[in-house]
Each structure stands twice: as structure tokens, then as C-alpha cells.
C-alpha positions as CSV (number, residue, x, y, z in Angstrom):
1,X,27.2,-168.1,-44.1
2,X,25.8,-165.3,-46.2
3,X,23.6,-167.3,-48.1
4,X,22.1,-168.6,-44.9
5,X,21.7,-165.3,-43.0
6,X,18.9,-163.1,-44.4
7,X,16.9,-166.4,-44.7
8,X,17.7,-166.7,-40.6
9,X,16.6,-163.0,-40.0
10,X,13.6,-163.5,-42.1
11,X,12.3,-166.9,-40.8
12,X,13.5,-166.4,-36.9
13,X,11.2,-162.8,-37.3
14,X,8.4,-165.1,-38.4
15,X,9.1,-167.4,-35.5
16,X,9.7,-164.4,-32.8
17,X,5.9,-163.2,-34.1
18,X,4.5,-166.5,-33.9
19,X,5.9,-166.9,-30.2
20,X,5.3,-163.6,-28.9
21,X,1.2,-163.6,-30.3
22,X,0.8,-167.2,-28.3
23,X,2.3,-165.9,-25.1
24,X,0.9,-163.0,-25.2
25,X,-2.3,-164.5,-25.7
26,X,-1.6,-167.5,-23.4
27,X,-0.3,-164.9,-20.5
28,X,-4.3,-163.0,-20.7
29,X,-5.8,-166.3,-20.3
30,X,-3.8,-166.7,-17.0
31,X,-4.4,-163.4,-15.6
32,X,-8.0,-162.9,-16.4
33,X,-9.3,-166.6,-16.6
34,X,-12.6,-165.0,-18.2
35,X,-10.7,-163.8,-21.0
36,X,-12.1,-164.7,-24.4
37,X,-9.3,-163.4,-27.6
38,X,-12.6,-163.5,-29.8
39,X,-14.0,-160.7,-27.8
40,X,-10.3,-158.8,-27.1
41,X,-10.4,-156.2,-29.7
42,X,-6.6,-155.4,-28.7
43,X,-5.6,-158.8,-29.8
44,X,-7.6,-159.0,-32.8
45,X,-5.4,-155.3,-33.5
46,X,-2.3,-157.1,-32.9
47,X,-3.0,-160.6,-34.9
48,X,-3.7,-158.1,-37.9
49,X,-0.4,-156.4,-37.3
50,X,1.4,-159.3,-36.8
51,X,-0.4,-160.8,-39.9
52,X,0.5,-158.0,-42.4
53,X,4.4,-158.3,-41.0
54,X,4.2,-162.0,-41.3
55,X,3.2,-161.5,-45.3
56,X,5.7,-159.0,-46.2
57,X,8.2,-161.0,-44.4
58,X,7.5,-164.2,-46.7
59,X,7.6,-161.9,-49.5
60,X,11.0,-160.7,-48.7
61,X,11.8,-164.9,-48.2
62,X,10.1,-165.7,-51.6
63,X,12.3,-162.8,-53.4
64,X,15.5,-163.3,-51.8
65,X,15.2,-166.9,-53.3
66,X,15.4,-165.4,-56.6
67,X,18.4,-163.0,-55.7
């Protein structure tokens, strides 16, 4: 169980981000049915954020690996 655990904390992060950018985005489209995420700069904001976290987190994945 301790070999498997950081691997689910770092993979089920990645999956939480992944979730919570396409309901986020999917939840704009059905409140403002004009909304465009190409023209949101608040979304392009959090797709970076979520991005840079998404990186380091497979870095940490890659490494662990090696531990």
C-alpha cells in the first residue's frame, strides 16, 4: 500500500485538475450560452495554472519512479 499511495495522490491530483478545468468550463457554457473560453481571459489564467501544476505533478510521478 505504500508503494501505491503517492502514485494515487499524484495521479488522482492530475485527474481532480483535469475534472474541475472541464466543468468549470462546461458550467460557463451553460450559464452564458454566448460564452467563448478563447475569449475568457480568466480561463486562459486558470488553464496556465492548472498547466504549470499539472507539470510539476508528473515531475514528482517521473521521480518518485526512481525512488
Amino acid at each position: 500500500m505504500t508503494f501505491y499511495m503517492p502514485k494515487l495522490v499524484l495521479i488522482g491530483s492530475l485527474w481532480l485538475l483535469v475534472v474541475s478545468l472541464s466543468c468549470w468550463q462546461e458550467l460557463q457554457q451553460l450559464w452564458d450560452p454566448t460564452y467563448d473560453y478563447q475569449f475568457d481571459t480568466g480561463y486562459a489564467t486558470v488553464y496556465l495554472f492548472m498547466l504549470l501544476i499539472s507539470v510539476a505533478d508528473e515531475m514528482l510521478y517521473v521521480v518518485s519512479f526512481r525512488l
